[in-house]
DRENVEX-27130 format. One record per atom (N, C-alpha, C): x, y, z; residue number from 0; residue in one letter. Coordinates in nm, 4 decimals. Layout:
residues N
+----------+----------+----------+-----+------+
|        X |        Y |        Z | seq | type |
+----------+----------+----------+-----+------+
|        X |        Y |        Z | NUM |    A |
...
+----------+----------+----------+-----+------+
***
This chain:
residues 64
+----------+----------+----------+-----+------+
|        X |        Y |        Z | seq | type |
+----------+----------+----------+-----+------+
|   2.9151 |   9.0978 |  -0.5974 |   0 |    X |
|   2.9837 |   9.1018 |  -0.7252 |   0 |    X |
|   2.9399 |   9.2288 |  -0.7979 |   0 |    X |
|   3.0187 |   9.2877 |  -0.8069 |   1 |    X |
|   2.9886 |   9.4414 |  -0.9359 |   1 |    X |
|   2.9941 |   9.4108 |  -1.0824 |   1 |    X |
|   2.8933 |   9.5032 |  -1.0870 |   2 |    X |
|   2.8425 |   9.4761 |  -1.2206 |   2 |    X |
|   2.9517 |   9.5531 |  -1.3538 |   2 |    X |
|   3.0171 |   9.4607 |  -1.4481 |   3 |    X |
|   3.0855 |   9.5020 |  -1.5257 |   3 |    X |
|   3.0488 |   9.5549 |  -1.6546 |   3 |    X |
|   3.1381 |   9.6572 |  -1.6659 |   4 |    X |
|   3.0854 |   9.7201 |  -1.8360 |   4 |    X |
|   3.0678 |   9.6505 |  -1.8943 |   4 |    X |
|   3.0000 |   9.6700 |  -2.0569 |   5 |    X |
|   2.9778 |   9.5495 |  -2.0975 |   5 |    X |
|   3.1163 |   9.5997 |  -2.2300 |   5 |    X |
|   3.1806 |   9.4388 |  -2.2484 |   6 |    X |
|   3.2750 |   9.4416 |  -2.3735 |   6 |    X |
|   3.2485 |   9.5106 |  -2.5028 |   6 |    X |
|   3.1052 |   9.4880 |  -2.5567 |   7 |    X |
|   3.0498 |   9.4902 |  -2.6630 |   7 |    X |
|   2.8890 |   9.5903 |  -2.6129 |   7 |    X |
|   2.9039 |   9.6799 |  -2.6937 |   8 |    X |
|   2.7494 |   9.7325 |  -2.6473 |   8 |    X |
|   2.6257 |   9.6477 |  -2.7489 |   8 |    X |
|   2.5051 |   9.6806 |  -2.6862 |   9 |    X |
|   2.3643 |   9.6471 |  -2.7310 |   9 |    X |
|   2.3471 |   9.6949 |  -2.9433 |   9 |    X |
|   2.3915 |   9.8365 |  -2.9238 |  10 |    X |
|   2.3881 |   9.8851 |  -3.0321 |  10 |    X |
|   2.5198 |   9.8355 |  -3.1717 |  10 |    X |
|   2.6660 |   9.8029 |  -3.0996 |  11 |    X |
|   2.7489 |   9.7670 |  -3.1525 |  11 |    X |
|   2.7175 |   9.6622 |  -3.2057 |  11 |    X |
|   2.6438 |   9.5533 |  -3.1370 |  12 |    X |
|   2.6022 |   9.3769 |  -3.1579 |  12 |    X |
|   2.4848 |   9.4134 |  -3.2965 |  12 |    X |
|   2.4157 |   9.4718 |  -3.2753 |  13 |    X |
|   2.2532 |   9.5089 |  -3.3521 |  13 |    X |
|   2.3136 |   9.5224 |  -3.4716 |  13 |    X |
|   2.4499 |   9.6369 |  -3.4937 |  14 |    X |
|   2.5039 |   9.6376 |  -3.6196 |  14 |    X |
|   2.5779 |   9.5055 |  -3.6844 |  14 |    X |
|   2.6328 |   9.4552 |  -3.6010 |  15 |    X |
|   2.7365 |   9.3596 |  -3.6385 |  15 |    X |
|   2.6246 |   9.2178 |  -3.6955 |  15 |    X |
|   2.4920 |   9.2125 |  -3.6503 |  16 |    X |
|   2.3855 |   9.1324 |  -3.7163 |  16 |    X |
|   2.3473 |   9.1461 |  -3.8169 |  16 |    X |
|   2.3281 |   9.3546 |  -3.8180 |  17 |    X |
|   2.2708 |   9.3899 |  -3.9215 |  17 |    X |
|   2.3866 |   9.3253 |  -4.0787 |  17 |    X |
|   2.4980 |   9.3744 |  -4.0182 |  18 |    X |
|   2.6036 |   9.3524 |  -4.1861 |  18 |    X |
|   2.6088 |   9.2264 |  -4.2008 |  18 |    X |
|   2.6128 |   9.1152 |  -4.1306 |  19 |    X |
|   2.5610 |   8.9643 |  -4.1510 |  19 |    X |
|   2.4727 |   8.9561 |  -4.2389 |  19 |    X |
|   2.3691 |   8.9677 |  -4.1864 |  20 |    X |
|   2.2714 |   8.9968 |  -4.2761 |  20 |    X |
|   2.2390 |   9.0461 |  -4.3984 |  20 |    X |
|   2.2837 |   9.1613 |  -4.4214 |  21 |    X |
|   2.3097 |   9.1994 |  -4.5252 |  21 |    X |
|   2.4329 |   9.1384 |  -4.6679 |  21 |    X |
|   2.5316 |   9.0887 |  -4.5640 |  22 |    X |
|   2.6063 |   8.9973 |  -4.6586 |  22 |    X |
|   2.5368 |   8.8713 |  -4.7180 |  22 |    X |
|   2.4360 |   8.8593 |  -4.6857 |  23 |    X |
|   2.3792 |   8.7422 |  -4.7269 |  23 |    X |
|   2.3826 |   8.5895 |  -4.6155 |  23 |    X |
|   2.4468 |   8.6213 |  -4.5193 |  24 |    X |
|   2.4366 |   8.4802 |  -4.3909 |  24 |    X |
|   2.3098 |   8.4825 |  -4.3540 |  24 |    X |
|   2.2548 |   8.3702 |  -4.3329 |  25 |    X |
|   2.1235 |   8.3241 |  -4.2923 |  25 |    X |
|   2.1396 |   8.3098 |  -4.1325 |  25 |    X |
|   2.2845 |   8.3172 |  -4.0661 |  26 |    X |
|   2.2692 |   8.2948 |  -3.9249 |  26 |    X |
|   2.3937 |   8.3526 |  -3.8874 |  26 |    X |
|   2.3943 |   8.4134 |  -3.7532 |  27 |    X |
|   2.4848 |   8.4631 |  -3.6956 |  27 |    X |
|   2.5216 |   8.4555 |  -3.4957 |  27 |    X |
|   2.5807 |   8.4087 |  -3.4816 |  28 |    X |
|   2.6638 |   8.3959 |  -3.3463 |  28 |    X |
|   2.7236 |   8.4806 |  -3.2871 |  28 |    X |
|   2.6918 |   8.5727 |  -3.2071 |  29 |    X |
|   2.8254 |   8.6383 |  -3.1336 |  29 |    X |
|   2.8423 |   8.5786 |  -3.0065 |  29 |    X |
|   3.0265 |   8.5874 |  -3.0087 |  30 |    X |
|   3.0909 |   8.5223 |  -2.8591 |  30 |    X |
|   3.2170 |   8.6424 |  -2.8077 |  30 |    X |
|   3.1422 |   8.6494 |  -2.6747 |  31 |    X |
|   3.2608 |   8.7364 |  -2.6739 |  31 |    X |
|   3.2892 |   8.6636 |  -2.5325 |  31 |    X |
|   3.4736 |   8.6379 |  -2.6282 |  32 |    X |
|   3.5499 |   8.6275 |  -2.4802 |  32 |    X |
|   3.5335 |   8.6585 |  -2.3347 |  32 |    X |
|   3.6117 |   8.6101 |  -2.2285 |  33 |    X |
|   3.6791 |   8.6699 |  -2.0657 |  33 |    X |
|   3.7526 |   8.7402 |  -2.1667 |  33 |    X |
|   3.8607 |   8.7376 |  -2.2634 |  34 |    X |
|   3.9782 |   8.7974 |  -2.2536 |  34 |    X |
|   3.9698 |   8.9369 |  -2.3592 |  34 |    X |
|   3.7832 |   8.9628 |  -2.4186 |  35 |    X |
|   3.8274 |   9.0641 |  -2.4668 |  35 |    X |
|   3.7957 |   9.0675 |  -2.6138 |  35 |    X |
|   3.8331 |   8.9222 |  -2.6693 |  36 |    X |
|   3.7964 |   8.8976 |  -2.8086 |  36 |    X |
|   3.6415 |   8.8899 |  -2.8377 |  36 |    X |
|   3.6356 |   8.9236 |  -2.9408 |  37 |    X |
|   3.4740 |   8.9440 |  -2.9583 |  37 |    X |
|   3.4533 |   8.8566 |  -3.1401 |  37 |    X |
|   3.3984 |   8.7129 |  -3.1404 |  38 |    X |
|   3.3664 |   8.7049 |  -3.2699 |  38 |    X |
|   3.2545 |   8.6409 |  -3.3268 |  38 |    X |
|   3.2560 |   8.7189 |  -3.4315 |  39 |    X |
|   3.0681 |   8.6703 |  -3.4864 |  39 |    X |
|   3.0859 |   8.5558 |  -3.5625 |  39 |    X |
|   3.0227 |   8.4502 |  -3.5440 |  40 |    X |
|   3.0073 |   8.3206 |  -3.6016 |  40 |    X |
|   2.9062 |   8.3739 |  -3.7100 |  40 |    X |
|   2.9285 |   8.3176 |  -3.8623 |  41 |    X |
|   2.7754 |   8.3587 |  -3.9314 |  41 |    X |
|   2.8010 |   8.2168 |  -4.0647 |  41 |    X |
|   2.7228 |   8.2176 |  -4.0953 |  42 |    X |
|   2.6773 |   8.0618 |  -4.1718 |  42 |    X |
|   2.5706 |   8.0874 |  -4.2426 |  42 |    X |
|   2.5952 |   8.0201 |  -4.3556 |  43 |    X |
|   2.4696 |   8.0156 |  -4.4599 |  43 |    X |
|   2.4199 |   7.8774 |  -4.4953 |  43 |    X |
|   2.3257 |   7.8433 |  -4.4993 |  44 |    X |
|   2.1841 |   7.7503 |  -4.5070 |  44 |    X |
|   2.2608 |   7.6928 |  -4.6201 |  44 |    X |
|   2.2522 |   7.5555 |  -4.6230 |  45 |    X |
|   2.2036 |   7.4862 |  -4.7625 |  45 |    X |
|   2.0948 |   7.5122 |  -4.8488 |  45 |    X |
|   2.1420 |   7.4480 |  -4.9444 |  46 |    X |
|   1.9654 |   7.4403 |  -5.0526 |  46 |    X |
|   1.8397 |   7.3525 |  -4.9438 |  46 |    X |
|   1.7505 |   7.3905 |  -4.9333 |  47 |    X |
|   1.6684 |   7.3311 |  -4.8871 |  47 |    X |
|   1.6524 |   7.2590 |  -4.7218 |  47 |    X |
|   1.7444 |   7.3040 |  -4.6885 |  48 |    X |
|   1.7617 |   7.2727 |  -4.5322 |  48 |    X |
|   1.7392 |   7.4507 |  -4.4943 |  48 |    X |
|   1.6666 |   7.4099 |  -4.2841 |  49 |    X |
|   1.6242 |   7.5261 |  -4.2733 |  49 |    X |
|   1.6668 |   7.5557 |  -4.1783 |  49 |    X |
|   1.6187 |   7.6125 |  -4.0722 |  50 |    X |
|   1.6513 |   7.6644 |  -3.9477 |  50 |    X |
|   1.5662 |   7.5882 |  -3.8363 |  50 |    X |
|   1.4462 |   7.5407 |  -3.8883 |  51 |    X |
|   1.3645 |   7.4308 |  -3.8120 |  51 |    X |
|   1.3663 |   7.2659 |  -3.8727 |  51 |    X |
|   1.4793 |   7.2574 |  -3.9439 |  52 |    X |
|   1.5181 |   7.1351 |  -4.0003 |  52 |    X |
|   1.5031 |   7.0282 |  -3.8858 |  52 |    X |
|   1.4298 |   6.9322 |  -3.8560 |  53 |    X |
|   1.4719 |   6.8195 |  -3.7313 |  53 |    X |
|   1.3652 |   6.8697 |  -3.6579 |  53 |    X |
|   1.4156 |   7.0083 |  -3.5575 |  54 |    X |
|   1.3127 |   7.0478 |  -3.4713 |  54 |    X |
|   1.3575 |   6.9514 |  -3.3508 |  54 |    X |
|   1.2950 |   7.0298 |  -3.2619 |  55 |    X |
|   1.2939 |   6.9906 |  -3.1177 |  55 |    X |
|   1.1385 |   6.9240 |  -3.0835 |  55 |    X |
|   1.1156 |   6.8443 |  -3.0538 |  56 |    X |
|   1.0082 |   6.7480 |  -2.9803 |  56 |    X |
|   0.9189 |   6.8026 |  -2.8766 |  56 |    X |
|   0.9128 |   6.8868 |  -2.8733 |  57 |    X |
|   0.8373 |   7.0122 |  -2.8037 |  57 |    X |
|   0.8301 |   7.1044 |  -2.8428 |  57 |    X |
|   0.8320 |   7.1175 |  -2.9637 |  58 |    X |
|   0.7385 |   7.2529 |  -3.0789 |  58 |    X |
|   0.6257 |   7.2525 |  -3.1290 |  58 |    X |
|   0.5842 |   7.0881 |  -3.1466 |  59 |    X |
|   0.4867 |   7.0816 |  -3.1639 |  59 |    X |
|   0.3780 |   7.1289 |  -3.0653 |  59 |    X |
|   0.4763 |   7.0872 |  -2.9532 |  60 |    X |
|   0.3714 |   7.1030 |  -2.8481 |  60 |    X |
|   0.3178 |   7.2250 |  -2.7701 |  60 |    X |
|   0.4396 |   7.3361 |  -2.7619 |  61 |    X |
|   0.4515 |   7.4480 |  -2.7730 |  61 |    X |
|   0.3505 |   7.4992 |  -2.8489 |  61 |    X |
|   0.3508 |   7.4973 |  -2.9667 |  62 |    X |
|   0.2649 |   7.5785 |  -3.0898 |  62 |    X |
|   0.0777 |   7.5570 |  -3.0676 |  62 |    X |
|   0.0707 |   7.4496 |  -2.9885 |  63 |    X |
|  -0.0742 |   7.4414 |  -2.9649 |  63 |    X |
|  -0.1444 |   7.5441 |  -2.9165 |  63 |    X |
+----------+----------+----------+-----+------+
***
């Protein structure tokens, strides 16, 4: 299998986080299509809910 260009470069993605970010989203997704489409999911936090809200059951355990 040959290796394909990539849709989206390394540096293109880095920006497209950076202006997320800067708009004020606390989180961001990129998906890029088979067909080409490329789109950034981005979402902002509630009051008081976090990003480790719940947690996974092996962080604790991890972190030791």
């Amino acid at each position: 299998m040959s290796k394909r260009a990539a849709l989206i470069t390394k540096s293109d993605a880095s920006r497209l986080f950076q202006a997320a970010k800067a708009a004020g989203y606390d989180r961001a997704r990129l998906v890029s299509h088979p067909d080409g489409r490329i789109e950034l999911l981005a979402e902002t936090l509630r009051e008081g809910e976090s990003s480790d809200a719940g947690g996974n059951e092996w962080d604790e355990v991890l972190t030791r």
